[in-house]
Backbone of each chain as ProteinMPNN parsed JSONL, in Angstrom:
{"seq_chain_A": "XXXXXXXXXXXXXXXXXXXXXXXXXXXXXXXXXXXXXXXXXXXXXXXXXXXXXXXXXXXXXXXXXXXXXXXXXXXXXXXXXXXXXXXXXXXXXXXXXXXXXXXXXXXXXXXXXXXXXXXXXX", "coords_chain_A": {"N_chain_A": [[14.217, -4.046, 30.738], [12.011, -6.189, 28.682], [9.898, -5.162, 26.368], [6.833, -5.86, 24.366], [6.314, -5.216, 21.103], [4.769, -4.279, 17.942], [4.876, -4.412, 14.632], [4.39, -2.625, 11.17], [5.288, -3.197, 7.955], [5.454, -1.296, 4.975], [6.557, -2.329, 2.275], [8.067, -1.829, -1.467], [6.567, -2.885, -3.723], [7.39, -4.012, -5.807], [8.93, -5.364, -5.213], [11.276, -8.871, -4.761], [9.848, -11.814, -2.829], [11.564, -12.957, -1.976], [14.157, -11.541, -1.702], [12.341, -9.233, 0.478], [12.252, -10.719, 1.972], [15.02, -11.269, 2.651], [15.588, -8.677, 3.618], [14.188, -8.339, 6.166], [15.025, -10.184, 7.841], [17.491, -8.925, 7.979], [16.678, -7.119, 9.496], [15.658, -8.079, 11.624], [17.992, -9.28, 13.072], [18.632, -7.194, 14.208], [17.089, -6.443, 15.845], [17.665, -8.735, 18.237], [19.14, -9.984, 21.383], [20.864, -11.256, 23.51], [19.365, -12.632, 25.129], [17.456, -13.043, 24.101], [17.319, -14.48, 21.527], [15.833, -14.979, 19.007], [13.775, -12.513, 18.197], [11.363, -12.035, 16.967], [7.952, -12.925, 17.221], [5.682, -13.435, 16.195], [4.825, -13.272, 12.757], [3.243, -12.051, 9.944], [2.207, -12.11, 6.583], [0.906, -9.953, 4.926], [0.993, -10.1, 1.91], [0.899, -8.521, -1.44], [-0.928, -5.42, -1.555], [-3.157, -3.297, -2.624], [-2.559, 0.381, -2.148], [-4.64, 3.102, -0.121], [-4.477, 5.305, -0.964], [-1.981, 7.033, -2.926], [1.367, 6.063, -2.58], [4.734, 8.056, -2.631], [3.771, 8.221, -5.37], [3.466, 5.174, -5.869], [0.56, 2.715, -6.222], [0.419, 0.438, -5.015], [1.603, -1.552, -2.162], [3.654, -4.041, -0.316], [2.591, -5.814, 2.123], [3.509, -6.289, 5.521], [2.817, -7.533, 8.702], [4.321, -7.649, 11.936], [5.042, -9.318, 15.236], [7.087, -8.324, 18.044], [9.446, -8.993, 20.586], [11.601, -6.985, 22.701], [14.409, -5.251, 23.676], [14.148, -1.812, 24.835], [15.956, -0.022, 23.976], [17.249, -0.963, 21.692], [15.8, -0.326, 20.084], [16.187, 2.259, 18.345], [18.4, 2.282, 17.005], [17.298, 0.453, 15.28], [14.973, 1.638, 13.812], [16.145, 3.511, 12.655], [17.546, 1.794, 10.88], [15.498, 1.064, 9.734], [14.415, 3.27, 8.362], [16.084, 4.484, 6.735], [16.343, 2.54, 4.488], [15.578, 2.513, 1.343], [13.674, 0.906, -0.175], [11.005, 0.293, 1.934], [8.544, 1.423, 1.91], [6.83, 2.471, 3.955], [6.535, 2.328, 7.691], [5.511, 1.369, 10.492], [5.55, 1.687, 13.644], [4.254, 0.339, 16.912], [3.173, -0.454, 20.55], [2.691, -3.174, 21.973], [1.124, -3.905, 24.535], [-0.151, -6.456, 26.676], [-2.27, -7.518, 24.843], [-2.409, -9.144, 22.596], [-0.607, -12.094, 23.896], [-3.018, -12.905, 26.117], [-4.659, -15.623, 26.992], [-6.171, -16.148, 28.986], [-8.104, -14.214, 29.976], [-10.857, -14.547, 28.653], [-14.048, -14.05, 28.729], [-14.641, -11.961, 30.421], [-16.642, -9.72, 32.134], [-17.658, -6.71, 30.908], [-16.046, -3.798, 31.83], [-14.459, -4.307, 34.016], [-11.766, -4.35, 36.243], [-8.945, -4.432, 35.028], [-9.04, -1.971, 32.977], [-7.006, -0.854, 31.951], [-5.481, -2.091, 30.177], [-4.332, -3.035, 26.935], [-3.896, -0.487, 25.917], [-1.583, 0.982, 25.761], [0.54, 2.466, 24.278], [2.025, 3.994, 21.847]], "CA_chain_A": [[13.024, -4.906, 30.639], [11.581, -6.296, 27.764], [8.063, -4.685, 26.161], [6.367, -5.983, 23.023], [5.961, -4.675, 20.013], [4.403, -4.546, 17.105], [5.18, -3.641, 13.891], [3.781, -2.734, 9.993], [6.199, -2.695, 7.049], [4.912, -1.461, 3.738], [7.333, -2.536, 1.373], [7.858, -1.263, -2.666], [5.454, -3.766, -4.367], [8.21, -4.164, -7.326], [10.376, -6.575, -4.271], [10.481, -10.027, -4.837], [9.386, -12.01, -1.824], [13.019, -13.373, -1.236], [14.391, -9.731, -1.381], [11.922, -9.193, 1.308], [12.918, -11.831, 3.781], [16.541, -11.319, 3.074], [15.702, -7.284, 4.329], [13.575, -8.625, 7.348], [16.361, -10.966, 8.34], [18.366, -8.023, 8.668], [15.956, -5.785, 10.499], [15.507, -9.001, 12.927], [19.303, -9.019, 13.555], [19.567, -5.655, 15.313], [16.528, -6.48, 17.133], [18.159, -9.642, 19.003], [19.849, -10.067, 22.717], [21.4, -12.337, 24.172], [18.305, -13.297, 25.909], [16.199, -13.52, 22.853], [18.163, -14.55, 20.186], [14.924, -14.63, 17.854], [13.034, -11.929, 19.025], [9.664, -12.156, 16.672], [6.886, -14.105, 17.721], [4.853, -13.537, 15.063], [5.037, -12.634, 11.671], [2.38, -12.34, 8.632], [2.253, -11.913, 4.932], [-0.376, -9.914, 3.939], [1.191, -9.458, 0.654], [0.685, -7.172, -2.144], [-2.456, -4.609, -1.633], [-3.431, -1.592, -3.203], [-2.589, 1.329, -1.064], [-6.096, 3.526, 0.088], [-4.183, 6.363, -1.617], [-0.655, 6.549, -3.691], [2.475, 6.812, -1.59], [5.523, 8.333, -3.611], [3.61, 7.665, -6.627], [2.908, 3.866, -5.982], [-0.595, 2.236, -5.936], [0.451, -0.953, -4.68], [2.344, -2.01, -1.549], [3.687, -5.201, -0.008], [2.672, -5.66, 4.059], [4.34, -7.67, 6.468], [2.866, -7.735, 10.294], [5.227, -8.586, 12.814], [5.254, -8.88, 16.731], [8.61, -8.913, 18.859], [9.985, -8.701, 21.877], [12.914, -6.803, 22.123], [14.969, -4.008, 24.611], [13.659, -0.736, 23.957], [17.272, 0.652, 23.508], [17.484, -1.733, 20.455], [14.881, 0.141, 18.565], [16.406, 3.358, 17.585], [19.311, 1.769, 15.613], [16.296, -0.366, 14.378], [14.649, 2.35, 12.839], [17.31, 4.016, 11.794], [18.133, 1.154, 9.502], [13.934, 0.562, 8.63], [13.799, 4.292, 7.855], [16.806, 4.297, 5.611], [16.235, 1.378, 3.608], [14.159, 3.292, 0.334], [11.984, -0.165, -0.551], [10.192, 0.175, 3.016], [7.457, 2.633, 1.805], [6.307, 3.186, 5.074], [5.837, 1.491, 8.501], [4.59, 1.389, 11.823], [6.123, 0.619, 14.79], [3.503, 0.754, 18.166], [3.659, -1.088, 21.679], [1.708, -4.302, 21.969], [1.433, -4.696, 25.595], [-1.016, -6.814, 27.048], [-3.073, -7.787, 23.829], [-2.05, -10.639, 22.361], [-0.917, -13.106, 24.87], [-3.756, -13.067, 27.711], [-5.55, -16.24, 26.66], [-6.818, -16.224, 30.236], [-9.222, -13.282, 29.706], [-12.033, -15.227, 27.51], [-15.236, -13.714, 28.823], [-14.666, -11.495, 31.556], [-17.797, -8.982, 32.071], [-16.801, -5.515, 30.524], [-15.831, -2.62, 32.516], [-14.224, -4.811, 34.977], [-10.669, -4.269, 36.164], [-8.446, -4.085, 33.305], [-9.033, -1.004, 32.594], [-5.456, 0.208, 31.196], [-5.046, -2.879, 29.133], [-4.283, -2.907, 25.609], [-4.214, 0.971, 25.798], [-0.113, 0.795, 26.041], [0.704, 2.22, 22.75], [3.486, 5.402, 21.535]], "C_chain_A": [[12.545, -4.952, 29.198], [10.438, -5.693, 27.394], [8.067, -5.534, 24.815], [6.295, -5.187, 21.973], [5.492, -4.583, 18.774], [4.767, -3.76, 15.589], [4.335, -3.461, 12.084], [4.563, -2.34, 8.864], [5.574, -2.497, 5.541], [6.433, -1.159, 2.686], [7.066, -1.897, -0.498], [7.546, -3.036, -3.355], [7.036, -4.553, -5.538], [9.708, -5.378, -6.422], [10.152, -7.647, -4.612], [10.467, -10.688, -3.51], [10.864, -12.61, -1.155], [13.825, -12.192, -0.777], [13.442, -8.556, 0.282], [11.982, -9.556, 2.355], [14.244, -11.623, 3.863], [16.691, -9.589, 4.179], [14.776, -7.627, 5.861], [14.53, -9.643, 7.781], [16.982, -9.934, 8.74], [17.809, -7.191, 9.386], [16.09, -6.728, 11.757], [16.811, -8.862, 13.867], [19.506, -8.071, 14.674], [18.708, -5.479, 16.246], [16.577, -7.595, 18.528], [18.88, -9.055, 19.789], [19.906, -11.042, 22.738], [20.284, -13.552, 24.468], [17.647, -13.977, 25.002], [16.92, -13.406, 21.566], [16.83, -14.361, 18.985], [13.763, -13.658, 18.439], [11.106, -11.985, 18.541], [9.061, -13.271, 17.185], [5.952, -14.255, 16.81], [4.829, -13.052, 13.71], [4.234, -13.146, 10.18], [2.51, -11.493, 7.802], [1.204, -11.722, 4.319], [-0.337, -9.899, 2.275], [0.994, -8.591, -0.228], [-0.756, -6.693, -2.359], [-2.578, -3.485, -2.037], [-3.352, -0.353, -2.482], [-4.114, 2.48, -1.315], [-5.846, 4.857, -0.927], [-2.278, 6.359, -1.97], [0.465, 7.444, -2.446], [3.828, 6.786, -2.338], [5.004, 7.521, -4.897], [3.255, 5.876, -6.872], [1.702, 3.405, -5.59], [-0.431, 0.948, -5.176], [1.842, -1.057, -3.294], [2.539, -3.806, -1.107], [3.699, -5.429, 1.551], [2.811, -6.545, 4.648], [3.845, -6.878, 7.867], [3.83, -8.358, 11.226], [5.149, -8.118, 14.437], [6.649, -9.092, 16.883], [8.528, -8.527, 20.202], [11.401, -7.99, 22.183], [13.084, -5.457, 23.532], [14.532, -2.719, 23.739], [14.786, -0.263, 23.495], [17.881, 0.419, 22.542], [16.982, -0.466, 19.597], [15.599, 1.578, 17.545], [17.254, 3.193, 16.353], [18.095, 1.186, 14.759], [15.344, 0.463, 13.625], [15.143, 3.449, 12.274], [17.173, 3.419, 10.242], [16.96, 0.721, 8.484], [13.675, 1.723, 7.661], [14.723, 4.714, 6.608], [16.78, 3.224, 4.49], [14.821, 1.935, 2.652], [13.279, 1.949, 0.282], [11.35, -0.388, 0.527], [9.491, 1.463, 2.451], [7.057, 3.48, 3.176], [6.385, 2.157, 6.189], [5.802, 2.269, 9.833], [4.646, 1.104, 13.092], [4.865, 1.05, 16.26], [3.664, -0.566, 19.305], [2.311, -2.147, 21.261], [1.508, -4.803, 23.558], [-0.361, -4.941, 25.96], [-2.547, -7.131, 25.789], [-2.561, -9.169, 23.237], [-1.902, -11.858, 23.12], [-1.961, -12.968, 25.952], [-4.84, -14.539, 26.404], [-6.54, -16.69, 27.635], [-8.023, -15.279, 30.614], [-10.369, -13.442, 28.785], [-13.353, -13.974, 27.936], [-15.437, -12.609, 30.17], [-15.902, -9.995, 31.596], [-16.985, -7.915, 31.591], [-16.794, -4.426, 31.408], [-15.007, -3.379, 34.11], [-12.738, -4.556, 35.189], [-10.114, -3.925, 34.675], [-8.253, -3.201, 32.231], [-8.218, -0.503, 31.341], [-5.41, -0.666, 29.995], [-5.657, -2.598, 28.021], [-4.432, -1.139, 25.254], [-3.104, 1.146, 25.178], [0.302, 0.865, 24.449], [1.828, 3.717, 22.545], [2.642, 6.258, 20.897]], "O_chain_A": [[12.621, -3.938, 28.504], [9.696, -5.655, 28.375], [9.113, -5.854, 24.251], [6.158, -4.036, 22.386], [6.392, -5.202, 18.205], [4.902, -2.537, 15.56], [3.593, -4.415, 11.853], [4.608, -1.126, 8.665], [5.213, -3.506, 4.936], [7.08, -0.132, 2.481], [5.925, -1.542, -0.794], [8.278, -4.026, -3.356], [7.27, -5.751, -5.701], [10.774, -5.869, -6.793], [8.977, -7.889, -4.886], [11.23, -10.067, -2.771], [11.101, -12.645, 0.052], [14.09, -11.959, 0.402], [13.864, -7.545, 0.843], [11.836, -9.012, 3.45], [14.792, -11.733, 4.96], [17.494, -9.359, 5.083], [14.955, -6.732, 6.687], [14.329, -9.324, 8.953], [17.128, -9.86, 9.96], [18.533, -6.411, 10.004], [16.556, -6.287, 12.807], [16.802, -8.474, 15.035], [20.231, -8.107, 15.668], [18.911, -4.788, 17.245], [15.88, -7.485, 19.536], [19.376, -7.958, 19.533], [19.194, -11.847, 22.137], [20.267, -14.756, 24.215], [17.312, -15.162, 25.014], [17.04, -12.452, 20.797], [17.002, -13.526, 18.098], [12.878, -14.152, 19.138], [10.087, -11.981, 19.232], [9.574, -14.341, 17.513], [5.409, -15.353, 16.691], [4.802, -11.828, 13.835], [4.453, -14.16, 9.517], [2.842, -10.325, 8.0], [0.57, -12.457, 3.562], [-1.307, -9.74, 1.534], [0.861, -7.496, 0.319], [-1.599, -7.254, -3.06], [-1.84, -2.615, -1.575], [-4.486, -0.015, -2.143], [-4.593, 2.659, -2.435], [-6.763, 5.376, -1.563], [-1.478, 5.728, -1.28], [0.489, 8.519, -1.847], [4.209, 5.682, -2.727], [5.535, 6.521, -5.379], [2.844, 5.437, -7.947], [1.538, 3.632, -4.391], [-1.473, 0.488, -4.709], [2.962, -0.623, -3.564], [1.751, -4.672, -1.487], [4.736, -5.242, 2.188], [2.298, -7.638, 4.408], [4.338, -5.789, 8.162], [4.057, -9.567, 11.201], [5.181, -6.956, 14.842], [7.343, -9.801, 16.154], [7.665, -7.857, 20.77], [12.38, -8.631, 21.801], [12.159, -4.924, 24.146], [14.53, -2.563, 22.517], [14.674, 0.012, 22.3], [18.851, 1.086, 22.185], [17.577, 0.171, 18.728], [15.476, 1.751, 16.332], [17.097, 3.629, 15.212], [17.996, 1.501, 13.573], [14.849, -0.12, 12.66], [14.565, 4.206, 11.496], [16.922, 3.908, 9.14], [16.996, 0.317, 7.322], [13.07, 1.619, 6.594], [14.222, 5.215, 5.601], [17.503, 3.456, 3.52], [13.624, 1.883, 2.933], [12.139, 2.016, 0.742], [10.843, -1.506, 0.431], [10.05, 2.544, 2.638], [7.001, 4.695, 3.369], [6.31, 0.998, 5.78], [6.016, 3.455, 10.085], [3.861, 0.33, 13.641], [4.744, 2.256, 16.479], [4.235, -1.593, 18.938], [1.338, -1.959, 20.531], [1.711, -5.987, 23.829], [-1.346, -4.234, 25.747], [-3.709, -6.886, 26.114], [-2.466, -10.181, 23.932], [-2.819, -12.679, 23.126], [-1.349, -12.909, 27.019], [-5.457, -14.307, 25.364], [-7.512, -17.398, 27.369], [-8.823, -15.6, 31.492], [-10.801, -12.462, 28.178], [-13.396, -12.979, 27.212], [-16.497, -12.607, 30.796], [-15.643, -9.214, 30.68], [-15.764, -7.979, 31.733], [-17.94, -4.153, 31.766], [-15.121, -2.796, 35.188], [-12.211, -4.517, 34.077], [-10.595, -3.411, 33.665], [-7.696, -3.325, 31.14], [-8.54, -0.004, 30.262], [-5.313, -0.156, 28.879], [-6.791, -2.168, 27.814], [-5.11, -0.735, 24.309], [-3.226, 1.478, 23.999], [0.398, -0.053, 23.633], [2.25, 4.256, 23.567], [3.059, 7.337, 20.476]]}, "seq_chain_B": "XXXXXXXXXXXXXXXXXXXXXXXXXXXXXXXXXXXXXXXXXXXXXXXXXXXXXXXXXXXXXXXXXXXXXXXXX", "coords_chain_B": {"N_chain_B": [[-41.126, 10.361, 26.257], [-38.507, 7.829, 26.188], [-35.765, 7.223, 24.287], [-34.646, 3.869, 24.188], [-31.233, 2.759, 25.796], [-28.56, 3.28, 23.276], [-26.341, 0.319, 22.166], [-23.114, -0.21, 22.518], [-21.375, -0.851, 19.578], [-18.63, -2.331, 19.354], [-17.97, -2.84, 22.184], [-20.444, -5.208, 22.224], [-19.515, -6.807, 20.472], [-18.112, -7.916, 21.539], [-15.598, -7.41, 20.838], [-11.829, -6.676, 22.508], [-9.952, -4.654, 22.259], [-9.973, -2.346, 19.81], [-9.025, -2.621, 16.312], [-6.434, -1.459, 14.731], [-5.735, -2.816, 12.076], [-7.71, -3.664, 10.899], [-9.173, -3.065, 8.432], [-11.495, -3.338, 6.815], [-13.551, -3.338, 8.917], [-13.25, -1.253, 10.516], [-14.315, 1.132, 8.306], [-16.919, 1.135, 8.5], [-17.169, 2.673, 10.293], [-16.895, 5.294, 8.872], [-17.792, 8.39, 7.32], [-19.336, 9.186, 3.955], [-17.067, 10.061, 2.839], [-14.599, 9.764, 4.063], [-14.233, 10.081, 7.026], [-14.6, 10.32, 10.413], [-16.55, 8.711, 12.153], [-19.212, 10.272, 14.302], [-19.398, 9.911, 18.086], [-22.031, 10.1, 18.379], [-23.583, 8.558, 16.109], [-21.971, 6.64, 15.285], [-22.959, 5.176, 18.105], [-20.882, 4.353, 19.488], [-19.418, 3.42, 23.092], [-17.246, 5.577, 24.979], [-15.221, 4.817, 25.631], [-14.479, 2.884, 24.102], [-14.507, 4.868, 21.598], [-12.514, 6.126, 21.784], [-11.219, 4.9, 21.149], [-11.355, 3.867, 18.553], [-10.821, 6.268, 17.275], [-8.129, 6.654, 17.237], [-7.15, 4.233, 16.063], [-8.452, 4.187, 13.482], [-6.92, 6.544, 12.47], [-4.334, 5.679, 12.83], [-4.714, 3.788, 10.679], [-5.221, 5.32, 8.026], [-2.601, 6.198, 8.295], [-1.325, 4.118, 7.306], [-2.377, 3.564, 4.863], [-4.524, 2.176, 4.559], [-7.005, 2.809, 5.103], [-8.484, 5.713, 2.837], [-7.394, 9.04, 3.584], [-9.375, 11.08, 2.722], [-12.302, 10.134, 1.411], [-12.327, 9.422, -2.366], [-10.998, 11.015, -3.335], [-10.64, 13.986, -5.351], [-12.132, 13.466, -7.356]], "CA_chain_B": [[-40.432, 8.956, 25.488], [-37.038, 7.871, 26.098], [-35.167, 6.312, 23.493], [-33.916, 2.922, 24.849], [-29.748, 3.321, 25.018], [-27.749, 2.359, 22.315], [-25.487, -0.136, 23.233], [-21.806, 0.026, 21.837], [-21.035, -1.951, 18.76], [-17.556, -2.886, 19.7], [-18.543, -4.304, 23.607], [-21.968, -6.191, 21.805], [-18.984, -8.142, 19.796], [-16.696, -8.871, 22.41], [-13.998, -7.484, 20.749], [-11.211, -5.936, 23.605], [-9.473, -3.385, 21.526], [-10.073, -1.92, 18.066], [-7.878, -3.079, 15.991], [-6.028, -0.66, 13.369], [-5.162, -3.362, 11.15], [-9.086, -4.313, 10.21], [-9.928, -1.818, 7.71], [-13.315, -3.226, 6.708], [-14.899, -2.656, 9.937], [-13.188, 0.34, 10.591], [-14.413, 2.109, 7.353], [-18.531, 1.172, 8.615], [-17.22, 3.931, 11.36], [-16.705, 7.063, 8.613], [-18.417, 8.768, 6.613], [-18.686, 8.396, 2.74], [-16.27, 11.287, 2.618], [-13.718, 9.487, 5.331], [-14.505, 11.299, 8.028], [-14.794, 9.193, 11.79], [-18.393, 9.048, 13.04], [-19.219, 10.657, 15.669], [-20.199, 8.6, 18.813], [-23.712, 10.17, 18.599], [-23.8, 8.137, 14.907], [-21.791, 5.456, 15.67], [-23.198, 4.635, 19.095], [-20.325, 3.603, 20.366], [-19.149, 3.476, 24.298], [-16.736, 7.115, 25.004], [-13.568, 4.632, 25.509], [-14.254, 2.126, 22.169], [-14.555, 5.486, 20.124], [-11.323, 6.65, 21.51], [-9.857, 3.338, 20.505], [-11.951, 3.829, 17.082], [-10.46, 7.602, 16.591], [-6.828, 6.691, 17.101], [-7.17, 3.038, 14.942], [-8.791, 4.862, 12.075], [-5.701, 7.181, 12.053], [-3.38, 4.484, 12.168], [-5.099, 2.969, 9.443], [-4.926, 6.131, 7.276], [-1.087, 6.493, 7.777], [-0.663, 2.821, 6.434], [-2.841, 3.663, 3.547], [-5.353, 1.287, 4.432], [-7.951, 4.039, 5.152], [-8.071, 6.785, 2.966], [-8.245, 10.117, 4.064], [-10.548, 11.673, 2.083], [-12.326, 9.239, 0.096], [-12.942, 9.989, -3.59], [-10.292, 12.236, -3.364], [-10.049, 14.395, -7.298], [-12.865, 12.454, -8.279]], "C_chain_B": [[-39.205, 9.001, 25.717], [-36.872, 6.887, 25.578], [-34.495, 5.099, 24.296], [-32.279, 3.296, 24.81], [-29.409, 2.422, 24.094], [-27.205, 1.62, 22.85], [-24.102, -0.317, 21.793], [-21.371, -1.176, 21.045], [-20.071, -2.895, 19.216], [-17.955, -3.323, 21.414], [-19.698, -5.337, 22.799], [-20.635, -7.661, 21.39], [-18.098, -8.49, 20.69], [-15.509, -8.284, 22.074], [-13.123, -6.684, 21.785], [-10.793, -4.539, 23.442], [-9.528, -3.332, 20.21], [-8.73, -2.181, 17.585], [-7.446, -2.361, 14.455], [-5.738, -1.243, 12.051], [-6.796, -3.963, 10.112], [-9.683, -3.473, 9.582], [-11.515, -2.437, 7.677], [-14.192, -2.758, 7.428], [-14.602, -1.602, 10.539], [-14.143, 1.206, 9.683], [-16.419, 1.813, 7.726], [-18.092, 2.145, 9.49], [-16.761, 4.999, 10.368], [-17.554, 7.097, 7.819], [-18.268, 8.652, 5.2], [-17.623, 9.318, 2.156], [-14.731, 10.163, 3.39], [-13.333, 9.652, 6.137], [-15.424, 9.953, 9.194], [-16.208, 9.645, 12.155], [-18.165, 9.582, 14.234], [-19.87, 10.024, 16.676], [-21.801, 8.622, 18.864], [-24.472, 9.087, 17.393], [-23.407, 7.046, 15.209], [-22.263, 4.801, 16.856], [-22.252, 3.734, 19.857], [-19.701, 4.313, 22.315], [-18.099, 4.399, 24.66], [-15.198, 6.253, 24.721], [-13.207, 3.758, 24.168], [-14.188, 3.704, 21.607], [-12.89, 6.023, 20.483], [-10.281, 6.123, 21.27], [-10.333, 3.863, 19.256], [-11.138, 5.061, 16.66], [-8.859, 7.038, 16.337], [-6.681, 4.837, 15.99], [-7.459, 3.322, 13.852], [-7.785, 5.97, 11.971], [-4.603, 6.988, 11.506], [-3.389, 3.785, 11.078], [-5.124, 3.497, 8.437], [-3.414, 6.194, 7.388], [-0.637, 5.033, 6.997], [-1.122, 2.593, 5.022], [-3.709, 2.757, 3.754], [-6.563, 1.694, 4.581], [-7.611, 4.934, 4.416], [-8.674, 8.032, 3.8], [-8.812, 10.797, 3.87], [-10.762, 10.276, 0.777], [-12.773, 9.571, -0.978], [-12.381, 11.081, -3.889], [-10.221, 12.972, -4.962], [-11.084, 13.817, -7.836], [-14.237, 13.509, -8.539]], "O_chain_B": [[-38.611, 10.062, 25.532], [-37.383, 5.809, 25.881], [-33.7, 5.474, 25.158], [-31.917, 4.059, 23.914], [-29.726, 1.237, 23.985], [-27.215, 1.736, 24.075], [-24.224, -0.482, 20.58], [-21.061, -2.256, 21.547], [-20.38, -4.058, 19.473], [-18.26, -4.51, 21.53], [-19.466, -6.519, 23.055], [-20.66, -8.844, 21.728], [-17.324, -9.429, 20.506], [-14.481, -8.463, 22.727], [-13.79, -5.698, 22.096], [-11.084, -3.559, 24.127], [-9.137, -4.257, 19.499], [-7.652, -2.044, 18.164], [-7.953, -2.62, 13.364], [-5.524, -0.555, 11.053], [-6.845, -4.485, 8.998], [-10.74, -3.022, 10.023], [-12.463, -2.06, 8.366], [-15.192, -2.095, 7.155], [-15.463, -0.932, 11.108], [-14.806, 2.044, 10.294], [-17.164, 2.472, 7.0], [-19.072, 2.889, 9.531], [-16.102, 5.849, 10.967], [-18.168, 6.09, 7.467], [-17.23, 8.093, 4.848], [-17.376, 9.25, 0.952], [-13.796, 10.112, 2.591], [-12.133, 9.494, 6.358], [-16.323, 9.14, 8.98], [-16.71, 10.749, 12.367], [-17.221, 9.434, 15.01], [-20.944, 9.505, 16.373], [-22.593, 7.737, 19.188], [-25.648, 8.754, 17.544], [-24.273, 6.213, 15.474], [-22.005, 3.599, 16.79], [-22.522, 2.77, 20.573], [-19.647, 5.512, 22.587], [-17.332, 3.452, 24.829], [-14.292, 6.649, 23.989], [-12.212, 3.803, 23.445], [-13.346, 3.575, 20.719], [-12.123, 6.287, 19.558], [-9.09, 6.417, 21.173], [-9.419, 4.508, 18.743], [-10.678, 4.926, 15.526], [-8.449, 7.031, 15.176], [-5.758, 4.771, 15.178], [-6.794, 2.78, 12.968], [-8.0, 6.46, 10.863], [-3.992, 7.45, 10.542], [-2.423, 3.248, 10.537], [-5.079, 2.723, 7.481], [-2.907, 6.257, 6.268], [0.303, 4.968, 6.205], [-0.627, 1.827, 4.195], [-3.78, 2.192, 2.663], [-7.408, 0.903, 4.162], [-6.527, 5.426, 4.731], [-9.744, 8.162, 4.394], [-9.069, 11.532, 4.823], [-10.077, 9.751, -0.1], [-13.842, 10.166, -0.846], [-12.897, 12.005, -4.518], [-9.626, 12.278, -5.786], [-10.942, 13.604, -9.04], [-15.17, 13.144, -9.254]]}, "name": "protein", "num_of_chains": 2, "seq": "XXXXXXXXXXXXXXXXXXXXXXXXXXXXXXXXXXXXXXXXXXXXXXXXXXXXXXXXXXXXXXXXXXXXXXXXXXXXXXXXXXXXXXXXXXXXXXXXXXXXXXXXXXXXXXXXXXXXXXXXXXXXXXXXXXXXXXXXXXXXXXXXXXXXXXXXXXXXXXXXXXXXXXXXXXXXXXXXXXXXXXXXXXXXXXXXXXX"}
């Protein structure tokens, strides 16, 4: 079964933004199936921000948000190859279930059902 | 006298779940040190703060919180 996911890549500031998509192209790769040949659904460019505090010596990272969808049995190769790759400073991988898509939940009183949702996290 | 109750920042705005990626309004929940309020300070609702504790964690490992602020200074 599929789950969501979400992810946070802090890249080495000193990438250029093509160098960046050509290494997120390849992270995407190993997170495709059959089913879901493109597995992200979403993906933003916060670009380059000052980190809150220096990580190996750099003040500055480059952050990319991304959702997917993907087999969990994918992921391990998949961060294998995020955690080996030195210009990923750091990232973030956590579950996204039930947060994003419900556009059917607008106003619903609080404490009502629903409880669990958006809890669903590693 | 009884204090009226607080009522929990995060339900007042609607929002569903705290969201680790929004530093700004995370960082009105610590202290000027970087240190998580406590719900008696923040007034928030027992299950928002235990969204708020684990989002302000997350948000320190991405560097977007620090964890001590003014660290050496």
């Amino acid at each position: 079964m599929p789950r969501r996911y979400e992810i946070v890549y802090i890249f080495d500031s000193a990438l250029e933004e093509e160098q960046v998509k050509g290494l997120l192209a390849r992270f995407h790769g190993l997170l495709a199936t059959p089913e879901k040949p493109e597995p992200v659904t979403q993906s933003n460019h916060w670009g380059k921000r000052t980190l809150a505090y220096p990580i190996k010596r750099r003040e500055t990272g480059y952050y990319v948000i991304e959702q997917f969808e993907t087999e969990p049995r994918l992921l391990a190769e998949f961060e294998r190859a995020v955690k080996l790759e030195e210009s990923v400073i750091r990232y973030l991988l956590v579950l996204n279930e039930g947060e994003a898509p419900r556009p059917a939940a607008v106003a619903r009183p609080f404490g009502e059902t629903e409880e669990d949702a958006g809890e669903g996290e590693e | 006298m009884r204090r009226p109750a607080k009522t929990c920042p995060v339900c007042e705005s609607g929002v569903r779940v705290v969201d680790y990626k929004d530093d700004r309004s995370l960082s009105r929940f610590t202290t000027e040190r970087g240190k998580i309020l406590p719900s008696r300070l923040s007034g928030m609702c027992s299950r928002h703060q235990r969204q708020l504790g684990e989002a302000i964690k997350r948000a320190r490992y991405l560097a977007l919180l620090p964890f001590i602020k003014a660290y050496g200074r």
